[in-house]
DRENTIPA-590652 format. One record per residue (C-alpha): residue number from 1; residue in one letter; x negated, y, z negated. Coordinates in steps of 0.5 Angstrom, whole numbers, m for minus. Layout:
N
pos,code,u,v,w
NUM,A,X,Y,Z .
...
***
This chain:
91
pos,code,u,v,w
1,X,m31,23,m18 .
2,X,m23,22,m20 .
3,X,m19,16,m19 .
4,X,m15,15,m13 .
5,X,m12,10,m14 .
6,X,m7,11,m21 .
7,X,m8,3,m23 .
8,X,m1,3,m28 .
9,X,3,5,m22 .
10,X,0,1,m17 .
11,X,0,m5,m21 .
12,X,7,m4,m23 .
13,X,8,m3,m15 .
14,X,6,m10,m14 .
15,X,9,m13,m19 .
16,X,16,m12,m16 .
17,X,14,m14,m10 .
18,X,11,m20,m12 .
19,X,18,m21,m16 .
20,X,21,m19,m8 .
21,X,16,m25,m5 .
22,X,18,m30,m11 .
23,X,26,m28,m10 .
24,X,25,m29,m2 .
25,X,22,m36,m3 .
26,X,28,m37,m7 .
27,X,32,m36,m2 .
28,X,29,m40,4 .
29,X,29,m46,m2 .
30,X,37,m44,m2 .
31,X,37,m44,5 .
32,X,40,m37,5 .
33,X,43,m34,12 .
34,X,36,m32,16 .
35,X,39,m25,17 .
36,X,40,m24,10 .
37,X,32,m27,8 .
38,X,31,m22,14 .
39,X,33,m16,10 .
40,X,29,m18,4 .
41,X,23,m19,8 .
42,X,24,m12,11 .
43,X,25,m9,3 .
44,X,19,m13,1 .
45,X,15,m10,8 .
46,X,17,m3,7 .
47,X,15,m4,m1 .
48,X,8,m5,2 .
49,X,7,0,7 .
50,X,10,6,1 .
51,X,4,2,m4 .
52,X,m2,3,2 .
53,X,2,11,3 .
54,X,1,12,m4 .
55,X,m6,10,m4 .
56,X,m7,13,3 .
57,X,m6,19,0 .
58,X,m9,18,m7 .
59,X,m15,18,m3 .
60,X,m14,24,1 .
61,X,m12,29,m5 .
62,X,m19,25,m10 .
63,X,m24,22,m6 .
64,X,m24,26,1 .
65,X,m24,33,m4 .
66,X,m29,31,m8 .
67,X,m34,29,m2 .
68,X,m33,35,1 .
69,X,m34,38,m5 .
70,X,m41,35,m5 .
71,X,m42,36,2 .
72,X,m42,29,5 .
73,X,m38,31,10 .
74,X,m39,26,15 .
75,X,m39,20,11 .
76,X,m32,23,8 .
77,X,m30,23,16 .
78,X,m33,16,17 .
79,X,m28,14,10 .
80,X,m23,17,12 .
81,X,m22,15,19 .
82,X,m22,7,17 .
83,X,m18,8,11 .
84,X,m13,11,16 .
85,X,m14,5,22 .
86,X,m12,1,16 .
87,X,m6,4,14 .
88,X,m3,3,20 .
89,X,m5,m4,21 .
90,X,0,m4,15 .
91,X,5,m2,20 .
***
């Protein structure tokens, strides 16, 4: 079976938004102006929601192919409508 997930790119991902998190803590720490954390908050969301994107797809172009190449259609829907059901829980 192939990687869904490139684990390089998704790692570095995350630590970028973790960097957004620990940058939007600080602020809180500084008392920033709340419109200010606000729009950082909406950055580091919008990091996220584009994170499970490109899992998301990760998943439709490796494991949805290969299961419907290996005839298991069925558990290949199951999968896939709960990856999505997921994803747009991140909304």
């Amino acid at each position: 079976m192939r990687q869904c997930i490139d684990i390089p790119k998704a790692t570095a991902r995350l630590k970028r938004i973790e960097g957004q998190i620990r940058g939007i803590a600080g602020m809180i720490e500084k008392d920033t102006p709340c419109d200010q954390i606000l729009i950082q908050i909406g950055a580091a969301k919008a990091a996220l929601h584009k994170l499970g994107q490109t899992i998301l797809e990760g998943h439709l172009q490796h494991c949805v192919v290969d299961g419907i190449e290996h005839g298991d259609v069925d558990k290949v829907l199951k999968d896939l409508t709960n990856a999505i059901e997921q994803f747009s829980r991140i909304v």
